[in-house]
N, C-alpha and C positions, 0 to 999 in steps of 0.2 A: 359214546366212544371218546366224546372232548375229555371227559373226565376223564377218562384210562390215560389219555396221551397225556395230561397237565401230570398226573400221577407219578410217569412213566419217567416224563423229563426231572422231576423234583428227584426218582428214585435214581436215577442214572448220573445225576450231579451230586450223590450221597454216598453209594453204597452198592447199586445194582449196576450190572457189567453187561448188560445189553444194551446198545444205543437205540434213542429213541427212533431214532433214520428207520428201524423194523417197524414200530405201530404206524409213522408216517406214512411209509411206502406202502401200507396194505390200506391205508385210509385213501392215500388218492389212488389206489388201482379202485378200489369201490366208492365214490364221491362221484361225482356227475358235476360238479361245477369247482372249476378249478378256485374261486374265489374263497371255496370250504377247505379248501387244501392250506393256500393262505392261512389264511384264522386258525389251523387248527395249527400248524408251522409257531405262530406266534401263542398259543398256549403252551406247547411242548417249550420255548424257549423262557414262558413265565413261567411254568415248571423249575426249569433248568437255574435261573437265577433265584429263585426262592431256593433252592439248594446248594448254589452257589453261597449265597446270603451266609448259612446254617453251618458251610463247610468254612467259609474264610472266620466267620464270627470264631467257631468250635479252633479252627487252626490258631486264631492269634490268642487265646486263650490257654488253651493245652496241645502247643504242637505236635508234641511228640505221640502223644493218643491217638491225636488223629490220622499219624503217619504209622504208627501198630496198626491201624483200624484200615487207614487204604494196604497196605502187606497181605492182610488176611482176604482179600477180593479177587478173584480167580484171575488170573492175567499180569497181575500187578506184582511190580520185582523193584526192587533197591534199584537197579540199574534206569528204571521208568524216573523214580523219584531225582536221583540224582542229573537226567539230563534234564528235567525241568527246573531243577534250582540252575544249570549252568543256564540253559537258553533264557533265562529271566534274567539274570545277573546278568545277560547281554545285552538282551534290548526286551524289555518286559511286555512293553504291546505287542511286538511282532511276533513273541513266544504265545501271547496270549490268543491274538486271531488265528496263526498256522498252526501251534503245535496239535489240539485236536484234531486239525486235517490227516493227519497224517498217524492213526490210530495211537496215537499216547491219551490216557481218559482227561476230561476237562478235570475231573473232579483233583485229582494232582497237580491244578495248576490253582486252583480254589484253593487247595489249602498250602501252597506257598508262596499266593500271593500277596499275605501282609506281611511278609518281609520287602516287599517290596515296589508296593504299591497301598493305596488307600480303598479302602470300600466303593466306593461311588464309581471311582475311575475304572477300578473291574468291572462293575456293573456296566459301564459303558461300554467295554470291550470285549463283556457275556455277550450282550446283542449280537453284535456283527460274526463273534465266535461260531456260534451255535448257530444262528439262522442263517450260516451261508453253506454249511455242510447240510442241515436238516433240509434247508431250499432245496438244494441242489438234487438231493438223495428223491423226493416228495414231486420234483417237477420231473423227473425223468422214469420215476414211476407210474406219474400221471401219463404222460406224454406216450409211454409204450402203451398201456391199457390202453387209453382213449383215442387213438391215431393209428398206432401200430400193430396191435395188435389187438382191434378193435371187433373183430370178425369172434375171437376166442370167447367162450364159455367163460364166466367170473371162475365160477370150480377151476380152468383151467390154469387162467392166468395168478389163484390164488398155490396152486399145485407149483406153479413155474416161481411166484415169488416166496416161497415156504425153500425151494430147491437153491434157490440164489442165496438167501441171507444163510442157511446150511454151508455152505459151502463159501460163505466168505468167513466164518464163523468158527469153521475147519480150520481155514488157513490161519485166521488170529490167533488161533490157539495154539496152532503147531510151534509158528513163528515165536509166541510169547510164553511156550512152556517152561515148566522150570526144570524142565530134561535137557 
């Protein structure tokens, strides 16, 4: 399963429009030690920055492709692309760690961040981007399975986290259709 998540995170900072937070969160409902939780956190993140890497490289390159190329990904609108050039052109790290928070994709901040920052220094603030949402999402799926709802069947708690990423996944979509 490491491999799917490192997969998942490279696919998620390219192209694919499910966040890794879904293979995390079923990884620590079924993991028995949160330490594995960990580790697998920080490969979905080496993931994410070897894609990050691929997107800023491809962006400073041929921007404009790769801004046709995020248009064509389910969710993603001019309007996504345009508040990420504004929140960068305000303060580029601060856009860099929150704007993922708060569902706009990393992967449109990869690729207009060499207009406005350097390679390296993204990478710096890939880390903290990515592994404070992916944490976060991974310890409070652990924490319900293995504490709270500890008594439950794995079928059931896998039934209840299949019904949760559904339905936040609803709501992304309604929010960011292009209806």
């Amino acid at each position: 399963m490491i491999i799917i998540i490192f997969i998942w995170g490279l696919a998620e900072a390219t192209w694919f429009f499910i966040i890794p937070d879904v293979i995390l969160s079923l990884y620590a409902l079924r993991t028995k030690r949160f330490k594995y939780v960990v580790y697998a956190n920080i490969v979905a993140v080496s993931g994410a920055m070897l894609g990050g890497i691929i997107i800023f490289i491809w962006s400073s390159l041929h921007s404009e492709s790769v801004e046709t190329m995020m248009l064509s990904i389910p969710a993603v609108h001019d309007y996504m692309i345009e508040h990420v050039h504004s929140s960068m052109s305000d303060n580029t790290f601060t856009a860099l760690i929150t704007g993922p928070l708060f569902g706009v994709p990393y992967k449109l901040f990869a690729s207009a961040a060499p207009e406005h920052t350097g390679i390296l220094l993204f990478l710096v603030f890939t880390i903290p981007a990515r592994l404070l949402r992916f944490l976060s999402v991974s310890v409070i799926a652990y924490v319900l399975s293995h504490y709270v709802f500890k008594t439950l069947f794995m079928r059931m708690k896998i039934i209840i986290w299949f019904v949760v990423w559904l339905i936040v996944y609803i709501i992304y979509f309604n929010i960011h259709s292009p209806i």
